[in-house]
C-alpha positions as CSV (number, residue, x, y, z in Angstrom):
1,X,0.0,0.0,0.0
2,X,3.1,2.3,0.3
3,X,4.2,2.8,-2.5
4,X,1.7,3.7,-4.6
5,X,1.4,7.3,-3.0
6,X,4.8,7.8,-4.0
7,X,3.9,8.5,-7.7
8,X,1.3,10.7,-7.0
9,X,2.6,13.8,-6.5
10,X,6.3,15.7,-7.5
11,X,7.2,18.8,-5.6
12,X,8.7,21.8,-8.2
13,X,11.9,23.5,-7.8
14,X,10.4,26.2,-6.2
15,X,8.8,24.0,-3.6
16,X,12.0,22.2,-2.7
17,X,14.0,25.3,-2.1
18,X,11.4,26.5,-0.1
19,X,11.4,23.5,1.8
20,X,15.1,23.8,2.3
21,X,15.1,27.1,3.4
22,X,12.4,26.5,6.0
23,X,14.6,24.0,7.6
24,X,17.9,26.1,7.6
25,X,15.6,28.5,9.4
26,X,13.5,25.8,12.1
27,X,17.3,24.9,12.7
28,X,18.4,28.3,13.3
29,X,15.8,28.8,15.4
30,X,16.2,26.1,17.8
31,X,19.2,26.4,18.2
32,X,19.7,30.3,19.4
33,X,17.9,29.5,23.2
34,X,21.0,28.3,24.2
35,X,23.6,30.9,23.6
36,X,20.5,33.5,24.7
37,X,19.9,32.3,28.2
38,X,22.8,33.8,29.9
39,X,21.1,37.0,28.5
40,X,18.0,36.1,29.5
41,X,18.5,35.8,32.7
42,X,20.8,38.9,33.4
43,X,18.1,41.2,31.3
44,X,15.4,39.6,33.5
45,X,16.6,38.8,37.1
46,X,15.8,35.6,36.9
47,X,16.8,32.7,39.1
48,X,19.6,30.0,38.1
49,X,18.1,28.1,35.6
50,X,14.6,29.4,35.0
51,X,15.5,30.7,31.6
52,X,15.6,27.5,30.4
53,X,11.5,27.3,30.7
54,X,12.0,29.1,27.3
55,X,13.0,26.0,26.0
56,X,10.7,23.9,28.1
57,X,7.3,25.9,26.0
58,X,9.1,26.2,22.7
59,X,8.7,22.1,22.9
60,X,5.3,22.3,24.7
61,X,4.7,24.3,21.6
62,X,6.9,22.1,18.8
63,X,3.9,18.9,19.8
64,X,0.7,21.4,19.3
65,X,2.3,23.0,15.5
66,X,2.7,19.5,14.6
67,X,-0.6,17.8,15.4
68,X,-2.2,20.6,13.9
69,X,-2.2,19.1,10.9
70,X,-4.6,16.9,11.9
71,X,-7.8,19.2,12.7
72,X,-6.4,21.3,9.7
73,X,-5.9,18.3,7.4
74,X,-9.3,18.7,5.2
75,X,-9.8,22.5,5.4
76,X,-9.0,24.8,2.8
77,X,-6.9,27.0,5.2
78,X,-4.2,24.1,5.5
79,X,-3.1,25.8,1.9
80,X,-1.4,28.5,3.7
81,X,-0.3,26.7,6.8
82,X,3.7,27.2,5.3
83,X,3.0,31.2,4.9
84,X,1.2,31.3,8.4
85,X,4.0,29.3,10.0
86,X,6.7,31.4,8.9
87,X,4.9,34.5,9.7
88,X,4.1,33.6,13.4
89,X,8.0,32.1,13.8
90,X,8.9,35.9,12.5
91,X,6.3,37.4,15.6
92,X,7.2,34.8,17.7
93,X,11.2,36.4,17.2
94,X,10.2,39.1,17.8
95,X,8.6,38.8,20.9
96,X,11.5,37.6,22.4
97,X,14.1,39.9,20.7
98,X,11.9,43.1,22.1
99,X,12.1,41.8,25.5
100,X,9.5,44.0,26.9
101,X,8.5,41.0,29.8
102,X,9.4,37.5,30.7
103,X,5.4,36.5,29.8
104,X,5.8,38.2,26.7
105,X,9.2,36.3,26.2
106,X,8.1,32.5,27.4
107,X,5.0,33.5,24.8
108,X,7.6,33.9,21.8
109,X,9.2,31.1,22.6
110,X,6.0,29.1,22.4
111,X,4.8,30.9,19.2
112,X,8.4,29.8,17.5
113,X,7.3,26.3,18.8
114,X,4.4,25.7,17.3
115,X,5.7,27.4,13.9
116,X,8.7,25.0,13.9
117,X,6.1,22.1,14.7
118,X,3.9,22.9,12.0
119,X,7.1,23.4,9.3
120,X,9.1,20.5,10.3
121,X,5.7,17.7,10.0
122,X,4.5,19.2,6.7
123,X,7.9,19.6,5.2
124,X,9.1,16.1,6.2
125,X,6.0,14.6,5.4
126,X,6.0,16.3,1.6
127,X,9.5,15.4,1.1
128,X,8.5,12.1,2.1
129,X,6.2,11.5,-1.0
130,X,7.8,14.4,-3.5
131,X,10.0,12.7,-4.9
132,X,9.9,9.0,-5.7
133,X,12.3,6.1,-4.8
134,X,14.5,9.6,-4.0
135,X,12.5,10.6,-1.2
136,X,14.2,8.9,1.1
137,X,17.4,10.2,-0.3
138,X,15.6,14.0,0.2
139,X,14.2,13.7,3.7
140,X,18.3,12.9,4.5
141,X,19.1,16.1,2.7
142,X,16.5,18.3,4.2
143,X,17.4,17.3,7.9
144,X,21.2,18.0,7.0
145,X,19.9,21.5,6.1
146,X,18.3,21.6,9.6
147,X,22.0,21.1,11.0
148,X,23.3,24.0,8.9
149,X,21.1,26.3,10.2
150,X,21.6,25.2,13.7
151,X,25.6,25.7,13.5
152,X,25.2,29.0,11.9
153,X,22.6,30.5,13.8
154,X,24.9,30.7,17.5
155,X,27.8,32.2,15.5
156,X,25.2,35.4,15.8
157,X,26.2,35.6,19.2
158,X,29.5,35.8,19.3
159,X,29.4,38.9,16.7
160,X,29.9,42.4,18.0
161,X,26.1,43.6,18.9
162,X,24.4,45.6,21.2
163,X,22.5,43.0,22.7
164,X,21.8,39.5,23.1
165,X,18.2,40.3,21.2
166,X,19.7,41.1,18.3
167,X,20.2,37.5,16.4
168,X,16.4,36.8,16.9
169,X,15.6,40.1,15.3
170,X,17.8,38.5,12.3
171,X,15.5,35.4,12.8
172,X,12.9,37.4,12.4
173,X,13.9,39.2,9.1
174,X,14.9,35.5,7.6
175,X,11.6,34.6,8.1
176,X,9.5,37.4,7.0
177,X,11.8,37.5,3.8
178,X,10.3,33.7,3.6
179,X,6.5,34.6,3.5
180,X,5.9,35.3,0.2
181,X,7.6,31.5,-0.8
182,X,6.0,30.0,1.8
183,X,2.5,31.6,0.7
184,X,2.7,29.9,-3.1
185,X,3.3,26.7,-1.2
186,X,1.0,23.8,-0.5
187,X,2.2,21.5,1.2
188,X,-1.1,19.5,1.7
189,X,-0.6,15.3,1.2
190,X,-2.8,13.0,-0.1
191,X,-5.4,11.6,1.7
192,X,-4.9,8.1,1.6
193,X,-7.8,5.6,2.8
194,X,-6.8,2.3,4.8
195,X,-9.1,-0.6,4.5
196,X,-11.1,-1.4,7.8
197,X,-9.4,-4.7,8.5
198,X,-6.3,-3.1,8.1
199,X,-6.6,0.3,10.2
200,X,-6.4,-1.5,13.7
201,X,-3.3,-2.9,13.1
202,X,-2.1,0.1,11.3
203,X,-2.5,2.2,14.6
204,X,-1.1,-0.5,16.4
205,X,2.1,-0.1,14.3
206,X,2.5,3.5,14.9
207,X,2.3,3.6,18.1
208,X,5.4,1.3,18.1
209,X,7.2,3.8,15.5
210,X,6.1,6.5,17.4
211,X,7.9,4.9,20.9
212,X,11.3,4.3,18.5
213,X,11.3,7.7,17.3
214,X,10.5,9.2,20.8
215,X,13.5,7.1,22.0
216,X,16.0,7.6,19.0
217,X,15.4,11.4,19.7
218,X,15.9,10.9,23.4
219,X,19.6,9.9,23.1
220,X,20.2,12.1,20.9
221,X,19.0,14.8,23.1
222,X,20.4,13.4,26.3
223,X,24.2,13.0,24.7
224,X,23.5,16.6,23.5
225,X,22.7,17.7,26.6
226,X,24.6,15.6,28.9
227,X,27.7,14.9,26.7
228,X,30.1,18.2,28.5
229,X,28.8,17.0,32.2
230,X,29.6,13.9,31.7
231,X,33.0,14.3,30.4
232,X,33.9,16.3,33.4
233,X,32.4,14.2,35.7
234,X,35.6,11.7,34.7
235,X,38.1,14.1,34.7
236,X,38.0,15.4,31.4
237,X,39.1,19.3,31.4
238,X,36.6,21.8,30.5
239,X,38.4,22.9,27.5
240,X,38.6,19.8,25.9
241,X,34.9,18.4,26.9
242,X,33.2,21.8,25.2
243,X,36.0,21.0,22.2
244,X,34.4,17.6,21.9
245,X,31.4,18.7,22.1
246,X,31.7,20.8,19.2
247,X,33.4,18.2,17.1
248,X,30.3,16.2,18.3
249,X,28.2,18.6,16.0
250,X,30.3,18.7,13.2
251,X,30.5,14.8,12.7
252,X,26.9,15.0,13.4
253,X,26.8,17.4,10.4
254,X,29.0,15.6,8.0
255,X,26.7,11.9,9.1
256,X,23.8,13.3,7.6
257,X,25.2,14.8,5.1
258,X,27.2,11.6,4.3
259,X,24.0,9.3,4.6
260,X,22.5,11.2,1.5
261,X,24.5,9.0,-1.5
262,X,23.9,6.2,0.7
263,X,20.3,6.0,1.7
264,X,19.8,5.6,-2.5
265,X,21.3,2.5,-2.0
266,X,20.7,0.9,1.4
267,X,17.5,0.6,2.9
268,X,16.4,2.8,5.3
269,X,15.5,-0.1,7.7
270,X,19.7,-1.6,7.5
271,X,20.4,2.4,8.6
272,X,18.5,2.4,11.6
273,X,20.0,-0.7,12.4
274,X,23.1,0.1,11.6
275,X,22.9,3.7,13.9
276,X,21.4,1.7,16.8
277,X,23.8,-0.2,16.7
278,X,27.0,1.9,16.6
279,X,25.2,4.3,19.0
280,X,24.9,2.1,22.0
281,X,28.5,0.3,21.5
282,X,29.9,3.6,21.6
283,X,27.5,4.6,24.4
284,X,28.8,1.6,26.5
285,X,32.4,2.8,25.1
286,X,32.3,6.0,26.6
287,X,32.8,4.5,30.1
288,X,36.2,3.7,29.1
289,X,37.7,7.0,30.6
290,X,40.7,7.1,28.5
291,X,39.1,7.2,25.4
292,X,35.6,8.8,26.4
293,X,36.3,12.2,24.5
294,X,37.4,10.5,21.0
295,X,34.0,8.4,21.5
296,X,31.7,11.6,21.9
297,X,33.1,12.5,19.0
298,X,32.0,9.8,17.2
299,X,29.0,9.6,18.5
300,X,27.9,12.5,16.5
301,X,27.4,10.4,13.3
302,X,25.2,7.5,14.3
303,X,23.2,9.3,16.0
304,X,23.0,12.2,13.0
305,X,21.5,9.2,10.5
306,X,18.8,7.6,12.9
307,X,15.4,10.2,12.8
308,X,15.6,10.6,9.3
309,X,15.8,7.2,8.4
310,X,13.8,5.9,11.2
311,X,11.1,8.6,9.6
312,X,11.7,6.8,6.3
313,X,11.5,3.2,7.2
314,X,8.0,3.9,9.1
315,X,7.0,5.6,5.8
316,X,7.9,2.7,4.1
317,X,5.6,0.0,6.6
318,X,3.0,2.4,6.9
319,X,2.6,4.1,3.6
320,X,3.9,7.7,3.0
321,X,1.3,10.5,3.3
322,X,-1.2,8.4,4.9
323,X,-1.8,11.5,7.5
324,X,0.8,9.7,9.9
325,X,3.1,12.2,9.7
326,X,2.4,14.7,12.6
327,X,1.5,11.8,15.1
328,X,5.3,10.3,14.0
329,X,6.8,13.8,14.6
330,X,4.8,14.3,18.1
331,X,6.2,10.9,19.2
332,X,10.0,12.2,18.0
333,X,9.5,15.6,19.9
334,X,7.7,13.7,22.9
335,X,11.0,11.4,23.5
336,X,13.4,14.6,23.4
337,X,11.5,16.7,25.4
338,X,11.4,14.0,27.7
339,X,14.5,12.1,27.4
340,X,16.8,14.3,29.2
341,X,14.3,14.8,32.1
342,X,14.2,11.1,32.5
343,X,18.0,11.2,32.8
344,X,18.8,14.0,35.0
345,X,16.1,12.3,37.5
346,X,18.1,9.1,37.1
347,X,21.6,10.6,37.5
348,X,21.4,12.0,41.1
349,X,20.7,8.3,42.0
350,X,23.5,6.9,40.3
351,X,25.7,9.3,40.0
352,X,27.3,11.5,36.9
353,X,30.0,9.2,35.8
354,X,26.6,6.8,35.0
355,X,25.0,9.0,32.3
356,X,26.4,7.5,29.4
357,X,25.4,4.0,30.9
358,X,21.9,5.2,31.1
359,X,21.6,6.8,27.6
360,X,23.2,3.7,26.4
361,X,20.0,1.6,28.1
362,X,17.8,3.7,26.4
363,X,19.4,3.3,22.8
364,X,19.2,-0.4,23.5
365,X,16.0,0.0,24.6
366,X,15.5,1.2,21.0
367,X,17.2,-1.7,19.3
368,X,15.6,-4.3,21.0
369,X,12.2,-2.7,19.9
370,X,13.1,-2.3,16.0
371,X,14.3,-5.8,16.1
372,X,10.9,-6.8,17.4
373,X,9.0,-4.5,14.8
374,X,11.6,-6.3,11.9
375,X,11.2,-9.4,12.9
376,X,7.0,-9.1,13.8
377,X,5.4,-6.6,12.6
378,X,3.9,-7.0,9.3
379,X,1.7,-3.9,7.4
């Protein structure tokens, strides 16, 4: 049943660079809260660590954009949904870059969230039927594009400006410059029906993907998150765990940039595989003190190649643009979001010289249930 909706439609040139450049900018966007906290929290007297709530509703607001694709599906106002998103990521920006209150602020942050919501489950979800046997090939290339925007973006911050604002007022011109693109844009799929014998165990089946992409996302959002503390924790110097860390990004970079000539030639389910794999051996590495910053490193490439072609491979069992899409992407956001709360509960338990140990449970978590799907599942 899959792949017959991949002939149905072809997205234009004008569609895929549009698509592109919405993903440079959802990957800008995300990732400018870190480098702006410090700012945040100086401009308004908040407590240690409060500023991070920012990121805390941009996610609470990342899950609503992305199921709102399914009230919106069969309404002629889904049409402009590409043109509305980039024009409340642009207010959203701006929100935060006036800084007039904290409210005002925490209510950017969740305006940008449910813009990059709504842009990254279309957008994935049209690439995923836009271009034949290459869509898998595409979806890699448009989620490397995310990564380019997200290097570039924090290089803002170390320019010479007057305030820590100032980059999210450049946000905010990228995207307005975007609206008119985004406007001649539809990025509605085809509705495609299921027969009633087969729905049941249709849902059934996502709901599994949905737990493996939450969980893929989850160590790659703990390691983010976690990969500096836990280097310390052993005795790594604070130089050389935030220089590993930013080689983490750039392999993570040049993985999903790398997977692209690939994934027209593997199949996306031998990639996840392959990812889940390497992950949690390296994972289970990193304990190995000696050799822990070399492994974060690495890390950054396996991990790069799983959502994409985890995305692909369910698209492949469940049939691309069968109005999946957004519950798929909710699942992936869920497990971030989530992820790295799970871990920092777990750690003070434990202690910090466990955290690798505990994302690597979770990546193996992951494995055994996309061996289970392989070997049972059947669409």
């Amino acid at each position: 049943m899959g792949n017959s909706v991949l002939d149905v439609r072809r997205l234009s040139p004008l569609a895929t660079t549009t698509g592109l450049l919405s993903f440079v900018l959802v990957g800008a966007a995300q990732a400018m809260y870190g480098p702006a906290l410090p700012g945040l929290t100086q401009a308004f007297n908040l407590p240690p660590g409060a500023a991070g709530m920012l990121v805390s509703v941009h996610s609470a607001g990342a899950i609503v954009g992305v199921l709102s694709a399914v009230p919106l599906a069969r309404l002629a106002v889904a049409r402009w949904r590409v043109g509305v998103s980039f024009t409340l990521l642009g207010l959203g920006a701006l929100l935060i870059g006036l800084g007039l209150s904290w409210g005002l602020t925490l209510a950017g942050g969740l305006v940008i969230g449910a813009a990059f919501g709504a842009l990254v489950g279309s957008i994935n979800g049209l690439y995923a039927v836009g271009y034949g046997r290459r869509s898998p090939a595409m979806v890699n290339l448009l989620n490397a594009v995310f990564g380019v925007g997200a290097i570039l973006s924090p290089l803002l911050f170390l320019l010479d400006f007057a305030r820590w604002s100032t980059p999210f007022f450049v946000l905010a011109g990228f995207a307005a410059l975007l609206v008119p693109l985004g406007l001649l844009m539809d990025d509605r799929l085809p509705v495609v029906k299921v027969a009633d014998g087969r729905s049941r165990r249709k849902r059934s089946v996502l709901l599994v993907f949905m737990a493996l992409l939450g969980l893929g996302v989850a160590v790659e959002a703990s390691t983010i998150g976690f990969a500096a503390t836990y280097l310390i924790a052993v005795g790594v110097s604070a130089n050389t765990a935030t220089t590993a860390t930013s080689l983490f990004f750039l392999l993570f970079t040049l993985g999903r940039l790398g997977i692209i000539p690939i994934s027209l030639r593997v199949k996306s389910v031998q990639i996840v595989f392959g990812s889940l794999l390497l992950t949690t051996v390296l994972l289970l590495a990193a304990n190995v003190v000696s050799i822990a910053p070399v492994v974060m490193v690495l890390l950054g490439a396996p991990i790069a190649v799983y959502f994409p072609n985890c995305f692909n491979w369910a698209n492949e069992r469940l049939g691309a643009g069968g109005g999946d899409t957004p519950f798929m992407m909710s699942g992936s956001l869920l497990g971030g979001t989530l992820g790295p709360i799970i871990v920092a509960q777990i750690v003070p338990l434990v202690g910090e010289r466990a955290i690798m140990g505990i994302i690597g449970g979770i990546s193996g978590l992951a494995l055994l249930i996309a061996l289970w799907i392989k070997g049972r599942l059947v669409v």
